[in-house]
N, C-alpha and C positions, 0 to 999 in steps of 0.2 A: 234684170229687165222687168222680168214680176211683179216687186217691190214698185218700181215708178208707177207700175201702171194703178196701181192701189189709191195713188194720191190723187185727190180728188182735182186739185188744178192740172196735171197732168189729161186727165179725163174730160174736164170741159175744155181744154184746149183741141185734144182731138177733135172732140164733137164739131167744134165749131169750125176747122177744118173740112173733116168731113162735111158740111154742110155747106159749105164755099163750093168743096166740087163735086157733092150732089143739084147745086144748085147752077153750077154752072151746064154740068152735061144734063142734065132734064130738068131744064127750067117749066116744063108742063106738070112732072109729077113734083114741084113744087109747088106752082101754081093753085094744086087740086088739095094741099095739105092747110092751104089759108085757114079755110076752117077752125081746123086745130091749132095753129098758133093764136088765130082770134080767141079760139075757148082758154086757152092758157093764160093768155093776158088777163082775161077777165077774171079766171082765179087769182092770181095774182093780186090783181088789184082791189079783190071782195079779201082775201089774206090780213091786209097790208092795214087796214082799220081795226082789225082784232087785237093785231099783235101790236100796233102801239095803245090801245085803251090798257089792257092787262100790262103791258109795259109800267105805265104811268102807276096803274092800280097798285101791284106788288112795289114800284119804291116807294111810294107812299105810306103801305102796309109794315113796312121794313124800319119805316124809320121808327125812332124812340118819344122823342118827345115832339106832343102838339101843335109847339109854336113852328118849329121845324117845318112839319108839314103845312099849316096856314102862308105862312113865306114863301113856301117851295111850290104852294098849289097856287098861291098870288101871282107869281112869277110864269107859270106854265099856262097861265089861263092869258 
C-alpha cells in the first residue's frame, strides 16, 4: 500500500478527491482559499512562457547543422 501511495498519479487523484469533499462540507473555508488558487494560476501561467522560450532555445541549440535550424525556426515563427 506504501508503494501506490509513492506514485505521483495516485497522489493527485487523492488530492483532488479530497478537495470534492473538502469542498462540498465547507464550501466557506473554500470560499476563503480563492485567493490562493488565484495566486497559483497566475504562477502558472508567468511559468508557462519561460518554459516554452528555453524549450524552443535548447532544440535549436542542439541541432547540428544551420540550414536545419533556418527551416525549423521558419516553420515555428
Amino acid at each position: 500500500m506504501r508503494r501506490k501511495l509513492k506514485n505521483l498519479t495516485v497522489q493527485v487523484i487523492i488530492g483532488i478527491i479530497l478537495g470534492i469533499i473538502v469542498g462540498f462540507l465547507f464550501p466557506e473555508f473554500v470560499a476563503k482559499l480563492k485567493v490562493l488558487a488565484d495566486g497559483f494560476i497566475k504562477l502558472i501561467k508567468m511559468v508557462i512562457a519561460p518554459i516554452i522560450f528555453f524549450t524552443v532555445v535548447i532544440g535549436i541549440g542542439n541541432m547540428g547543422d544551420l540550414k536545419k535550424v533556418g527551416r525549423i525556426g521558419g516553420k515555428a515563427l
